[in-house]
C-alpha positions as CSV (number, residue, x, y, z in Angstrom):
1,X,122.2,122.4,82.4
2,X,123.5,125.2,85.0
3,X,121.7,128.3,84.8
4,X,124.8,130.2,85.4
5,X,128.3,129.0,84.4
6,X,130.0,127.7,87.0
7,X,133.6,128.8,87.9
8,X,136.4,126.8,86.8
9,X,137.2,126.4,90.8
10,X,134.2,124.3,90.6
11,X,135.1,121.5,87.8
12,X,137.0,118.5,88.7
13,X,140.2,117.9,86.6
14,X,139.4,114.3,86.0
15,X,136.2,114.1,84.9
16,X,135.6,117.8,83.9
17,X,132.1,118.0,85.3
18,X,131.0,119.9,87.9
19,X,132.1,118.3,91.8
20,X,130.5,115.9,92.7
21,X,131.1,115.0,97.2
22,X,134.1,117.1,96.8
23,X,137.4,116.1,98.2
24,X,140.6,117.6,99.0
25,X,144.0,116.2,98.8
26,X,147.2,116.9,101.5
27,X,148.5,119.2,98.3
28,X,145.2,121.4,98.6
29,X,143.9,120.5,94.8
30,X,140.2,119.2,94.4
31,X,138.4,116.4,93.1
32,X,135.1,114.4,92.9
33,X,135.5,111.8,95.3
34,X,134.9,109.0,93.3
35,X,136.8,110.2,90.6
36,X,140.1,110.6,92.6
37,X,139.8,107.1,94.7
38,X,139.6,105.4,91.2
39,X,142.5,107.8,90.0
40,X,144.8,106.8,92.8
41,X,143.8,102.7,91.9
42,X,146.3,103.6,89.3
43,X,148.8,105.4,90.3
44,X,148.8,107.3,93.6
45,X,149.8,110.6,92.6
46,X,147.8,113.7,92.2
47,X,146.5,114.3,88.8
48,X,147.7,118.0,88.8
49,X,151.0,118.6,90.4
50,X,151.9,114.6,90.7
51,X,153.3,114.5,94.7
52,X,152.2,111.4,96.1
53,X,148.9,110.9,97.7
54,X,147.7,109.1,100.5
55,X,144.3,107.7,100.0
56,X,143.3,107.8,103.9
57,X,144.3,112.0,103.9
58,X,141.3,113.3,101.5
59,X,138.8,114.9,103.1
60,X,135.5,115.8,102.2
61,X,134.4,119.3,102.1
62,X,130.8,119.9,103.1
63,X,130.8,123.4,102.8
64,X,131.4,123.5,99.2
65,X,129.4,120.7,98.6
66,X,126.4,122.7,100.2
67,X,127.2,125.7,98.0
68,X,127.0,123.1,94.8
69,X,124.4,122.2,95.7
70,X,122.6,125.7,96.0
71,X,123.1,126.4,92.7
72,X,120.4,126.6,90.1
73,X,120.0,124.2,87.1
74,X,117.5,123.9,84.5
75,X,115.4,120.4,84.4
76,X,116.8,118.1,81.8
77,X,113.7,117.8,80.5
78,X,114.1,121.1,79.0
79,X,114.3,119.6,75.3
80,X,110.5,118.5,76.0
81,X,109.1,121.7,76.9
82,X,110.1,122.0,80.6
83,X,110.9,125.5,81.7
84,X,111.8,124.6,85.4
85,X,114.9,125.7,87.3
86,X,115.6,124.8,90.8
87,X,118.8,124.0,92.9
88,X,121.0,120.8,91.9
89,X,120.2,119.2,95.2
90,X,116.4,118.9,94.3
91,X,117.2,117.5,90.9
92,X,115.6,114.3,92.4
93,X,113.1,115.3,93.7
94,X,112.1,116.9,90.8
95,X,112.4,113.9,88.3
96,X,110.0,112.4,90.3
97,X,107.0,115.2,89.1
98,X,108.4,116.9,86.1
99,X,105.2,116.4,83.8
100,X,107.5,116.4,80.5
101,X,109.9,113.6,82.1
102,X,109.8,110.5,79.6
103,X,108.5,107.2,81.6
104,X,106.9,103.9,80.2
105,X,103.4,103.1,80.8
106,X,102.9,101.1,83.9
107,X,100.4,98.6,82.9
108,X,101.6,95.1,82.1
109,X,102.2,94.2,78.5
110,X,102.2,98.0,77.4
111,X,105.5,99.0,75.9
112,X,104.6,102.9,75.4
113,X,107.3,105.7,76.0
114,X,105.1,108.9,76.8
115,X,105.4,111.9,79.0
116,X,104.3,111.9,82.5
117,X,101.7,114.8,81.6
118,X,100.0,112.0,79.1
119,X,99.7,109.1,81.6
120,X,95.6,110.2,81.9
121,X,94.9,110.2,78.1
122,X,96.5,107.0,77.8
123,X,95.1,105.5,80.2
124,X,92.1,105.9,78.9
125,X,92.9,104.3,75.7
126,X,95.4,102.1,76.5
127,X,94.3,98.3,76.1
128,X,96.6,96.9,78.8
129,X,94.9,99.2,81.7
130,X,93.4,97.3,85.0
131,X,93.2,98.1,88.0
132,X,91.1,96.8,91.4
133,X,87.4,97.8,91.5
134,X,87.3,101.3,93.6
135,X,83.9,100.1,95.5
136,X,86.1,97.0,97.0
137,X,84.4,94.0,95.4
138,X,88.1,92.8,94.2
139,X,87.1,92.7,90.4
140,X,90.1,93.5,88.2
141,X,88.7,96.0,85.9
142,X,89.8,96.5,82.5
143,X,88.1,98.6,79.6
144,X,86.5,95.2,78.0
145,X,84.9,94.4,81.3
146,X,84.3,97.8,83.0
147,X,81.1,98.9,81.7
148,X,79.1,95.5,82.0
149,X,80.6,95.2,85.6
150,X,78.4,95.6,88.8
151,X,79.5,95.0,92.4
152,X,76.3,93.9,93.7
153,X,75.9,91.5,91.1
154,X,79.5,90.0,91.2
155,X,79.4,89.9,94.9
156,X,76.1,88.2,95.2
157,X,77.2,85.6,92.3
158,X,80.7,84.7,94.8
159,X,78.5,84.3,97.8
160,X,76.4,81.9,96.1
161,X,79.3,80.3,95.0
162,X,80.6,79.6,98.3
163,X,77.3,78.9,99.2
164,X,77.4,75.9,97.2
165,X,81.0,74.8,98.0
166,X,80.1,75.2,101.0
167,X,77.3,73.0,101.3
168,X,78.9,70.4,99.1
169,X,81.7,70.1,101.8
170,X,78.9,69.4,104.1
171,X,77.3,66.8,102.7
172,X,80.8,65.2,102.0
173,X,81.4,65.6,105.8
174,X,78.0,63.9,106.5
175,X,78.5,60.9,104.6
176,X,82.1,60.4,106.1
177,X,80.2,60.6,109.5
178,X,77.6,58.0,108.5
179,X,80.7,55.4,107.0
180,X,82.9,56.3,110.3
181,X,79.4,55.8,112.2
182,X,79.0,52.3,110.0
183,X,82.2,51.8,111.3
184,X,81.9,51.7,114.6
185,X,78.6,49.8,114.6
186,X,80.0,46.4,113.1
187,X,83.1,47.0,115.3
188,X,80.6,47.1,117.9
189,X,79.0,43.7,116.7
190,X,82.5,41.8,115.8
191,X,83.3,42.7,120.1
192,X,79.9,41.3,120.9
193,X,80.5,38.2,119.1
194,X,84.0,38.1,120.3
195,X,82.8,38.2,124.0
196,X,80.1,35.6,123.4
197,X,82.5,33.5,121.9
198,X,85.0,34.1,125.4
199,X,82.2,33.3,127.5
200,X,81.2,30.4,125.7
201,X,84.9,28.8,126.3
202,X,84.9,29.8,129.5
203,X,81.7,27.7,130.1
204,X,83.0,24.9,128.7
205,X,86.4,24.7,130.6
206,X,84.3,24.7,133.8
207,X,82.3,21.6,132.4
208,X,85.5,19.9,131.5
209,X,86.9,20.9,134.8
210,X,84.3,19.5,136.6
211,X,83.9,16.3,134.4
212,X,87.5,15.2,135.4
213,X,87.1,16.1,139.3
214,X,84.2,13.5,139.0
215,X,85.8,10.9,137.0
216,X,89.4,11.4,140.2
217,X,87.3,10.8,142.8
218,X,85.2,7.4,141.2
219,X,88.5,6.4,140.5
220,X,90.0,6.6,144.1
221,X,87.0,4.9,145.7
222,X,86.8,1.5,144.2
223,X,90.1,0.0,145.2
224,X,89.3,0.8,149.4
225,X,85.9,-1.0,148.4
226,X,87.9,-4.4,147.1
227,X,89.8,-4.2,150.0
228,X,86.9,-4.8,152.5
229,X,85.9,-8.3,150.9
């Protein structure tokens, strides 16, 4: 993987790779970070010379990390035909462009392994490939639908489409307007009648009322009449 061997100052004793955020102990030896915190889970001695070590004394040593990470690598996709070399703090970046890096193919329901460098062949071929119409129309395109398909054409057929929903949600506002309109028109008939049918009592309690002031005062008069004989 390195271009160059690294020194054996550079490999840590427990995992016998090269550093990785190296750390230093209070007895000066030197360990990946991660591997010496889950070391000392164990047992809390060093790994090489076994004096006791306290977890909250290791400290991180940029500077060497820095120099790792200057030196040069070869891609791991070198097995595939990649010839790149570059510094093992842009081994990320790099996986994210190395042509010859193995990736699956991104459309749904596709389960193909290929090389990055092979996405555009395959694409063209492959019978899971869509993607949104580049003119904006919305159309999901695939390879059984892309020659026949024309913007104008689907566009103009979804405008008439909502043309027609929206007119049908006209006329079905229309006629709720006519039955609320209905509606209102008898209720406006049922308080007519109602207020006839008041006034009407109204006009006969004044007859009654007036029929029995009548009827009192014949009654008082007759007796002072008998009276006078």
């Amino acid at each position: 993987m390195f271009v160059d061997p690294p020194d054996y100052d550079l490999i840590c004793t427990i995992c016998q790779g090269v550093l990785r955020c190296p750390v230093r102990a209070a007895c000066h030896h030197i360990f990946c970070k991660k591997c010496i915190l889950q070391w000392l889970k164990r047992q809390e001695t060093c790994p090489c010379c076994r004096k006791p070590v306290n977890p909250s004394l290791i400290f991180v040593m940029f500077k060497l990390s820095k120099s790792i990470g200057r030196m040069k690598i070869k891609c791991t996709n070198e097995i595939r035909g990649c010839e790149e070399t570059f510094s093992l703090s842009e081994q990320y970046c790099h996986s994210l462009t190395c042509l010859y890096e193995l990736i699956p193919c991104p459309y749904q329901g596709c389960r193909a392994q290929l090389l990055r460098r092979d996405l555009g062949t395959h694409a063209r071929h492959c019978e899971h490939w869509s993607q949104p119409c580049s003119m904006g129309c919305g159309t999901i395109l695939s390879h059984r639908n892309q020659a026949d398909h024309n913007c104008y054409r689907q566009l103009r057929q979804e405008y008439e489409a909502k043309q027609r929903n929206h007119r049908a949600i006209a006329a079905a506002l229309q006629r709720k307007m006519k039955r609320m309109q209905s509606t209102m028109a008898h209720m406006k008939r049922q308080l007519g009648l109602i207020c006839e049918s008041l006034e009407g009592m109204d006009d006969l309690h004044e007859v009654e009322g007036d029929e029995q002031g009548e009827s009192s005062s014949s009654s008082h008069g007759t007796p002072s009449g008998n009276r006078n004989y």
